[in-house]
C-alpha positions as CSV (number, residue, x, y, z in Angstrom):
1,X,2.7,-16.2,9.6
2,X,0.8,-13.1,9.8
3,X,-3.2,-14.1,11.2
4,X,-4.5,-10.6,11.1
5,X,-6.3,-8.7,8.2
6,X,-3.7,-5.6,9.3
7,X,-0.8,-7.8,10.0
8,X,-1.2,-9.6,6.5
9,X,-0.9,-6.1,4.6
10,X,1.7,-5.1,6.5
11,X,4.1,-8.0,4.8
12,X,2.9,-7.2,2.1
13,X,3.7,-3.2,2.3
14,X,6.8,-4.4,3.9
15,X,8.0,-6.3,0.9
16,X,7.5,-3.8,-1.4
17,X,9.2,-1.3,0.6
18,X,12.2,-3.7,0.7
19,X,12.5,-4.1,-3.2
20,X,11.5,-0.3,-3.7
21,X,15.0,0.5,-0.9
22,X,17.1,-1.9,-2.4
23,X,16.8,-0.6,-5.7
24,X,17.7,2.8,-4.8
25,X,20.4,1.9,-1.8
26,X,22.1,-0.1,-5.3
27,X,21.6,3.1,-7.4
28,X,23.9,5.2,-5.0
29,X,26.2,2.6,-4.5
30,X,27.2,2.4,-7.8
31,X,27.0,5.8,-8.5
32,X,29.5,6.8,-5.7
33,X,31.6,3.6,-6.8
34,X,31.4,4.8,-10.1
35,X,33.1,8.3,-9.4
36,X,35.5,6.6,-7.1
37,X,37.1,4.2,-9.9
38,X,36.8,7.2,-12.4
39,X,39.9,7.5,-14.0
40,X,40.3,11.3,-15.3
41,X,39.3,14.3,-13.2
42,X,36.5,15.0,-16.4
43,X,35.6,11.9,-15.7
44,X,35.0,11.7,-12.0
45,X,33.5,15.1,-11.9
46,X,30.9,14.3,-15.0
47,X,30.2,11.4,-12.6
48,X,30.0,13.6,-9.7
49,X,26.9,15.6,-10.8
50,X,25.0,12.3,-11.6
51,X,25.9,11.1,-8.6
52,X,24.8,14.0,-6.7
53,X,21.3,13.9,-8.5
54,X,21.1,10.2,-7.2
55,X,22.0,10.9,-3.3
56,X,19.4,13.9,-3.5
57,X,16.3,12.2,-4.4
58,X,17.3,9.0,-2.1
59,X,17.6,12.0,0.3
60,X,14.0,13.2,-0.8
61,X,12.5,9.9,-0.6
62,X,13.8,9.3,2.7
63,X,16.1,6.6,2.6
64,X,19.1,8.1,3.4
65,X,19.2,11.2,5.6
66,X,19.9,14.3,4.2
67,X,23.3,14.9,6.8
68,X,24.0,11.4,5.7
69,X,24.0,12.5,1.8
70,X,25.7,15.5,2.3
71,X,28.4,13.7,4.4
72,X,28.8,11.3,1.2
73,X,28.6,14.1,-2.0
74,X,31.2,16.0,0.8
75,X,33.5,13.1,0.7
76,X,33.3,12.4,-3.2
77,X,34.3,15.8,-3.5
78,X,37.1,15.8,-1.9
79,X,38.2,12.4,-3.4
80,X,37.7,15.1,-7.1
81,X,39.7,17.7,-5.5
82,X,42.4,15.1,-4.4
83,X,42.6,14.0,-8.3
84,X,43.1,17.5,-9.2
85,X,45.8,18.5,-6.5
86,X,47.4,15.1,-8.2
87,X,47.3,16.2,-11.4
88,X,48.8,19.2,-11.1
């Protein structure tokens, strides 16, 4: 256990940092799961741009690098132009 005046805030910064990245590492998990089980193209795509919004502000509040983000909304949009080349 932390002795220190410093060391005993630090836990306690570092918990709440914890919940705070879990919450959002959850929120863009679900959101590219969500867009990956879509069933329609409307669907996936309407998905898509709420998705997007989600990996840009984890990107903006530094949780996820921004290469890492575009690497992902990259990939989901390909998966949407898959669906459509599938369609047709």
């Amino acid at each position: 256990m932390a002795q220190h005046k410093s060391a005993i805030k630090r836990a306690r910064q570092n918990k709440k940092r914890a919940i705070y990245n879990r919450a959002n590492r959850k929120a863009y998990r679900e959101a590219i799961k969500a867009v990956r089980l879509a069933k329609t193209v409307q669907e996936a795509e309407a998905l898509f741009v709420t998705a997007t919004s989600i990996l840009d502000r984890v990107a903006s509040r530094g949780i996820l690098h921004k290469n890492n983000v575009a690497n992902k909304k990259s990939k989901l949009a390909l998966h949407i132009n898959k669906m459509k080349a599938a369609q047709a």
